[in-house]
C-alpha positions as CSV (number, residue, x, y, z in Angstrom):
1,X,21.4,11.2,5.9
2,X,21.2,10.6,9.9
3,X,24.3,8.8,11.4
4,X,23.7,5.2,13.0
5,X,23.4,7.7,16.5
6,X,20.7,9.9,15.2
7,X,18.8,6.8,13.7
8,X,18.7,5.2,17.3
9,X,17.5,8.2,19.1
10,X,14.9,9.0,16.5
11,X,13.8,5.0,16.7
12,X,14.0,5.2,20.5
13,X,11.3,8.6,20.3
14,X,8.9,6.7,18.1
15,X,5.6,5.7,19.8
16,X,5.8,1.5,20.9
17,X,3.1,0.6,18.3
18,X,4.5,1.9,14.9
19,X,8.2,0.5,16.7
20,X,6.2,-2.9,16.8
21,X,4.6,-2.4,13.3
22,X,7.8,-1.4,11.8
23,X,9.8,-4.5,13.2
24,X,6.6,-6.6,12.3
25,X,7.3,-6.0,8.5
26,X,10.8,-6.6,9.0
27,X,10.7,-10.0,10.8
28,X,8.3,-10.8,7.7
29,X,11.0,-9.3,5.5
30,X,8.9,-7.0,4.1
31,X,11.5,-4.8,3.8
32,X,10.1,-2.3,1.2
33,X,6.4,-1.8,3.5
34,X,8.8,-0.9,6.7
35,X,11.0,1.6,4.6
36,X,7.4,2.9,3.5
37,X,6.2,2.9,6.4
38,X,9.6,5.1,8.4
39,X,9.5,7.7,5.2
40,X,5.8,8.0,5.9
41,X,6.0,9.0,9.6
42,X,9.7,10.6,9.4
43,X,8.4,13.0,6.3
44,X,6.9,15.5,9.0
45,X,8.1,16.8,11.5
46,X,11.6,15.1,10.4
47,X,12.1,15.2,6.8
48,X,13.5,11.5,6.3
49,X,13.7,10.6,2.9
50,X,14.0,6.8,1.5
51,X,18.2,6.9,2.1
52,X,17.9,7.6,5.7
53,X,14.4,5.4,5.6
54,X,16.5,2.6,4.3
55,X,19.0,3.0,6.9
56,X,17.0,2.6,9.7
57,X,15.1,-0.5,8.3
58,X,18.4,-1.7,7.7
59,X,19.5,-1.3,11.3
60,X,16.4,-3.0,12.4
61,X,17.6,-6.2,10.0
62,X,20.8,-6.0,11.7
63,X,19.3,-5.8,15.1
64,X,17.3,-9.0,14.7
65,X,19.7,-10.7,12.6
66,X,18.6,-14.4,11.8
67,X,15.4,-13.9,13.8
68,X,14.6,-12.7,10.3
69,X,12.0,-14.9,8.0
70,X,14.0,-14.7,5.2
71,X,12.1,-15.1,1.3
72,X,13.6,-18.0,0.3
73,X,16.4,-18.0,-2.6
74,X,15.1,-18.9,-5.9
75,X,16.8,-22.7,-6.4
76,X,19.8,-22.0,-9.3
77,X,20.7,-25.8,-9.4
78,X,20.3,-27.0,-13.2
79,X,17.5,-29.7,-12.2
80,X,15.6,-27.0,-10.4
81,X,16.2,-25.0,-13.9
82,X,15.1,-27.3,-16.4
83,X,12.1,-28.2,-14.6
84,X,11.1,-24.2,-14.4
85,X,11.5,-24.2,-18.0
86,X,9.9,-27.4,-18.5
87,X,7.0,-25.7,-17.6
88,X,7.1,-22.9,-20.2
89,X,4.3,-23.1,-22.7
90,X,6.2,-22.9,-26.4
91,X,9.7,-23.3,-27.5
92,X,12.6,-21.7,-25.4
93,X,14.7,-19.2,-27.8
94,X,17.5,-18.0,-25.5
95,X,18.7,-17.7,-21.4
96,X,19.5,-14.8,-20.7
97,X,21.1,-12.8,-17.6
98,X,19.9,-9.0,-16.9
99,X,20.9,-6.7,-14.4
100,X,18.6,-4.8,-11.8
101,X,18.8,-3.3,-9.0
102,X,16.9,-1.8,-5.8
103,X,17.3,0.1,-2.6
104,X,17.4,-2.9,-0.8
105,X,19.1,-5.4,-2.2
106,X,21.6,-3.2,-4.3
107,X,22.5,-4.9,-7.6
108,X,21.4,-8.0,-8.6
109,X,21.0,-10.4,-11.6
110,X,17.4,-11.8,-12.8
111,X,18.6,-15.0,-15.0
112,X,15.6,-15.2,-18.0
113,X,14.1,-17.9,-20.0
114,X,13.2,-16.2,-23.4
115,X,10.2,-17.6,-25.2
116,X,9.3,-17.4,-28.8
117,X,5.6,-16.9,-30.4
118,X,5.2,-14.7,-28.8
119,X,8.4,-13.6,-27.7
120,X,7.5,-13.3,-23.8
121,X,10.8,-13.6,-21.1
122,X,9.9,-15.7,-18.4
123,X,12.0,-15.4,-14.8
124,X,13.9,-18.1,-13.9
125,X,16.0,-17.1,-10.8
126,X,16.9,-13.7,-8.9
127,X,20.5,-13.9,-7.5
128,X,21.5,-11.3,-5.0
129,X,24.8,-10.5,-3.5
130,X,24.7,-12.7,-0.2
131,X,23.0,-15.7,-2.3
132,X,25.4,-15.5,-4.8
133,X,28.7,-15.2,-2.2
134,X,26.6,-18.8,-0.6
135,X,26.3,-20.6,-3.6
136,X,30.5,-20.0,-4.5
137,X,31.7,-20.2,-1.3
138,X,34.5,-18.8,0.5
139,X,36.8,-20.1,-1.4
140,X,35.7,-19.3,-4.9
141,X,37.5,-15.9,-6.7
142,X,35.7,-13.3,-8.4
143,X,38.7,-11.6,-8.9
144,X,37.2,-7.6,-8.8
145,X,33.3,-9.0,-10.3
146,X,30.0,-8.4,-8.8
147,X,28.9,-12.2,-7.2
148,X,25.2,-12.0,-9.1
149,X,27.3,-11.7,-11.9
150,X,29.9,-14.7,-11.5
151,X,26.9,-16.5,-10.5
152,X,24.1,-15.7,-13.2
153,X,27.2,-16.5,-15.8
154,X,28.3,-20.0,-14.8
155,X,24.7,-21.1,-14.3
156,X,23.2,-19.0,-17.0
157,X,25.8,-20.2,-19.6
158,X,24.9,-24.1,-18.5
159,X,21.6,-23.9,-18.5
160,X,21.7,-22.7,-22.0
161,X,24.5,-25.3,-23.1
162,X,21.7,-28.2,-21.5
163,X,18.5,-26.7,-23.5
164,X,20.8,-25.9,-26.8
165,X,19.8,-22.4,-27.0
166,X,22.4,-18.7,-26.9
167,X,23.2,-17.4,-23.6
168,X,23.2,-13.9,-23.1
169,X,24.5,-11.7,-20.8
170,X,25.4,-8.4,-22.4
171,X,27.7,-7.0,-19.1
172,X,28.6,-9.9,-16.8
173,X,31.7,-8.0,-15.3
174,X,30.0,-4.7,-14.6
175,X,26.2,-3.9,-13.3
176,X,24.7,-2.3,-15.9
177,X,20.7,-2.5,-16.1
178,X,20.8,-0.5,-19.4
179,X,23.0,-3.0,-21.4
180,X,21.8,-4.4,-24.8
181,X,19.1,-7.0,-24.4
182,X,19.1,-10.2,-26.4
183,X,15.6,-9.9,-27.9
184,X,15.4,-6.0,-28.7
């Protein structure tokens, strides 16, 4: 993979248009069409692959900071969760916490509302790193854990405690997205 010094030059030597497209996706935060987009172009003559593709989107984040149009976070307050499953058709079996993960946003948690007949999961709430350090706070400990997970537990654990249904979460202290699933 290029150093942050290579990744400039070779930004600086694209043509202005794709410079413009690829800083167009990333003020949209479209983060996975710009990383497309670099590992298209940089393939040939080159040979960037999605790491050093990834970097250089990443740079580009960092270069326009809070310029960005963030997605906005899923809501993990316990009225906003009750009212999501409120709207599930049929009765709520379990919450449950999963881990995933991605190129882009690393590991993160996707917090579950698991219907019966038929048994269909429904997504709640996706908690990522940074939204899961803003919702503890600078203060709160997490003594060695992943933030998702700290996060997804304490919420996942009380949302289940309101609706009277299990909480799972089969590796809160470690990412894992191979762990045991509650309904398989």
């Amino acid at each position: 993979m290029m150093n942050k010094q290579a990744r400039s030059g070779w930004w600086e030597g694209l043509p202005e248009g794709i410079r413009r497209q690829i800083d167009g996706y990333v003020l949209q935060d479209a983060s996975m069409a710009a990383i497309r987009l670099v590992a298209e172009i940089g393939f040939v003559p080159d040979d960037i692959g999605v790491a050093t593709a990834t970097a250089i989107v990443s740079d580009r984040y960092a270069h326009y900071g809070d310029r960005v149009a963030r997605a906005p976070d899923t809501p993990i307050d316990q009225e906003s969760l009750v009212r999501r499953v409120g709207g599930i058709p049929g009765r709520i079996a379990a919450i449950e916490a999963v881990w995933d993960g991605d190129t882009v946003h690393d590991w993160f948690v996707r917090l579950l509302a698991i219907a019966e007949d038929p048994l269909v999961e429904h997504p709640l709430a996706l908690i990522h790193w940074t939204m899961a350090v803003r919702h503890l706070g600078e203060d709160e400990r997490v003594e060695g854990r992943h933030p998702a997970g700290v996060v997804a537990q304490g919420v996942g654990a009380e949302l289940a405690a309101r609706l009277a249904v299990p909480f799972h979460f089969a590796s809160p202290d470690t990412p894992d997205d191979e762990a045991p699933r509650w309904w398989h």
